[in-house]
VOMI-881053 format. One record per residue (C-alpha): residue in one letter; chain; y, z, x. Coordinates in Angstrom, 3 decimals. Layout:
BEGIN
+--------+--------+----------+----------+----------+
| residu | chaine |        Y |        Z |        X |
+--------+--------+----------+----------+----------+
|      A |      A |        Y |        Z |        X |
...
+--------+--------+----------+----------+----------+
***
This chain:
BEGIN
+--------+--------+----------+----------+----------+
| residu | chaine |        Y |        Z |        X |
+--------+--------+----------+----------+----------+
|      X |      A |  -18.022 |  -32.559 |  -17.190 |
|      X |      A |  -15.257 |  -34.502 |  -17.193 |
|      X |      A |  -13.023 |  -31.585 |  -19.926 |
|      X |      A |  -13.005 |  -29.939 |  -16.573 |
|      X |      A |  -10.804 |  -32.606 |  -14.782 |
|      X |      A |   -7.810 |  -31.823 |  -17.082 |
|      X |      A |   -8.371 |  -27.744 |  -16.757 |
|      X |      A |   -5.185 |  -25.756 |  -14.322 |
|      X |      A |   -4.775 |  -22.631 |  -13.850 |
|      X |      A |   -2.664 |  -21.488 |  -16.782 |
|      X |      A |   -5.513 |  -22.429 |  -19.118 |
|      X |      A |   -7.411 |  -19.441 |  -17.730 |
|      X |      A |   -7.660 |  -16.004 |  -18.975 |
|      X |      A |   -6.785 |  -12.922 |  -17.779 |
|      X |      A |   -7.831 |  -12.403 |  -14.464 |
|      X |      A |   -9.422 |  -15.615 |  -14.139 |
|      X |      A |   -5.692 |  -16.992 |  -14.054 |
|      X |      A |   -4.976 |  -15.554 |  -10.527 |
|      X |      A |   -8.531 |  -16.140 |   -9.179 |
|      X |      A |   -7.693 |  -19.866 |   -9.683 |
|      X |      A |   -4.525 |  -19.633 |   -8.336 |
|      X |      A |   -6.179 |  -17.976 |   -4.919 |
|      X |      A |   -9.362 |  -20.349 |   -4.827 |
|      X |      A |   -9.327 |  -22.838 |   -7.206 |
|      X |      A |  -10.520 |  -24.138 |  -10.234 |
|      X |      A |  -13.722 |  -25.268 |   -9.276 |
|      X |      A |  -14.039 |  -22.126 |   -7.684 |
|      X |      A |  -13.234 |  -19.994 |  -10.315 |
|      X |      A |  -15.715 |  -21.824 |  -12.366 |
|      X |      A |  -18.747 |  -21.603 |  -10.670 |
|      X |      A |  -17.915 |  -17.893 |   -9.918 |
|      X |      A |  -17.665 |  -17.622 |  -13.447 |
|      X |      A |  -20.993 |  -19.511 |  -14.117 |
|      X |      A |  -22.450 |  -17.108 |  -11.414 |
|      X |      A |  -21.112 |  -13.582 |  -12.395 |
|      X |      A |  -19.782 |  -13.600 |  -16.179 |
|      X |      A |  -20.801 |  -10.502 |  -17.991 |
|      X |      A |  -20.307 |   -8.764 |  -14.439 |
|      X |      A |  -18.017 |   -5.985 |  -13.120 |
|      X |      A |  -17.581 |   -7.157 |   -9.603 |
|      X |      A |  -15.724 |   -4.288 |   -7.349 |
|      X |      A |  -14.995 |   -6.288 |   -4.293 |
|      X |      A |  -15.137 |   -3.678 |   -1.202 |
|      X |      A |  -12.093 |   -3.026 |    1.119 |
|      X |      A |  -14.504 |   -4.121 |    4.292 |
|      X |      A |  -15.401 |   -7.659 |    3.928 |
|      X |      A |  -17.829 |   -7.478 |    7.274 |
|      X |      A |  -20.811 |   -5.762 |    8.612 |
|      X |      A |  -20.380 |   -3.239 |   11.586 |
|      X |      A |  -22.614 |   -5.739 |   13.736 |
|      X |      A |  -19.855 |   -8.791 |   12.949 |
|      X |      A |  -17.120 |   -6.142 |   14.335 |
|      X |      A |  -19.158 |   -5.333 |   17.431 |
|      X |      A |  -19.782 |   -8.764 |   18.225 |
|      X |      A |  -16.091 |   -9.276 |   18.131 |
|      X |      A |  -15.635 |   -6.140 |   20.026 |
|      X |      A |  -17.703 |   -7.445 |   23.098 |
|      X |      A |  -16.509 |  -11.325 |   22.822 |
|      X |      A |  -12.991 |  -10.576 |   22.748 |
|      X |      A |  -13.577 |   -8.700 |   26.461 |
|      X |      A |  -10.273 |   -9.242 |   26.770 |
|      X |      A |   -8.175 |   -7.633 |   23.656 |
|      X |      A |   -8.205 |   -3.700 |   23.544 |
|      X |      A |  -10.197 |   -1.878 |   20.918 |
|      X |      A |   -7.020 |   -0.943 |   19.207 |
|      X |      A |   -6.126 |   -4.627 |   18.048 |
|      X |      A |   -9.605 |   -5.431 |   17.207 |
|      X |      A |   -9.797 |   -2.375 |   14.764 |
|      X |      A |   -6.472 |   -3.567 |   13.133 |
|      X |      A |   -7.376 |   -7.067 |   12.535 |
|      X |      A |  -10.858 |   -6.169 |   10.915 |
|      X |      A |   -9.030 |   -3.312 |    8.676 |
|      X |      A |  -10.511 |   -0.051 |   11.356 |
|      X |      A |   -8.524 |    2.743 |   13.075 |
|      X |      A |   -9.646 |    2.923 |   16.653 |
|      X |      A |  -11.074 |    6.250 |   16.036 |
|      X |      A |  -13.742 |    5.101 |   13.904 |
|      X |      A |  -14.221 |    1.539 |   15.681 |
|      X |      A |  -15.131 |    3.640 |   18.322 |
|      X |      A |  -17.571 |    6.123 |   16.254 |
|      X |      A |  -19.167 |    2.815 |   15.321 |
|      X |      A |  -19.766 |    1.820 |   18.487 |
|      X |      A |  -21.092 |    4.967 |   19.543 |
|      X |      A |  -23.472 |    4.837 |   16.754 |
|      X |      A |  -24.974 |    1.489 |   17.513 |
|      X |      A |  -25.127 |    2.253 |   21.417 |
|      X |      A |  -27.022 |    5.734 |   20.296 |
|      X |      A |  -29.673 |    3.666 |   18.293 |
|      X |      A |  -33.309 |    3.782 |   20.430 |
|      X |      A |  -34.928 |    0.243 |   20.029 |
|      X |      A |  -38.631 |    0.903 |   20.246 |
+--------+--------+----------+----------+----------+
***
């Protein structure tokens, strides 16, 4: 559509103003297309345990500590998860 080419961000409402600002217009858009009508929560953890493990055994070389700050994790419970997934019997 070519209305869309003179759209910025301050022609969007409410929330959809800052979403813009973050991603983009075209962005916002199709998230709109995808999800209007919607209440989207977006959760405080934005990976899966088996993401942080993986990064856990790459990074051989960084301490469990840093790892579990980057991905948003004290160490206690970066290393409960780990505990968890090594106590899992694959059959």
């Amino acid at each position: 559509m070519s209305e869309k080419q003179h759209i910025t961000t301050v022609d969007f409402a409410g929330i959809y103003k800052e979403i813009a600002e973050v991603i983009g217009i075209e962005a916002t858009i199709a998230l709109h297309d995808n999800f209007q009508g919607q209440q989207i929560t977006l959760p405080k953890k934005l990976f899966t345990k088996d993401y942080i493990l993986r990064q856990v055994r790459q990074d051989g070389n960084q301490d469990i500590k840093s790892v579990a700050f980057q991905y948003g994790y004290t160490e206690r419970r970066l290393r409960q998860i780990i505990k968890e997934k090594d106590n899992i019997k694959i059959t």
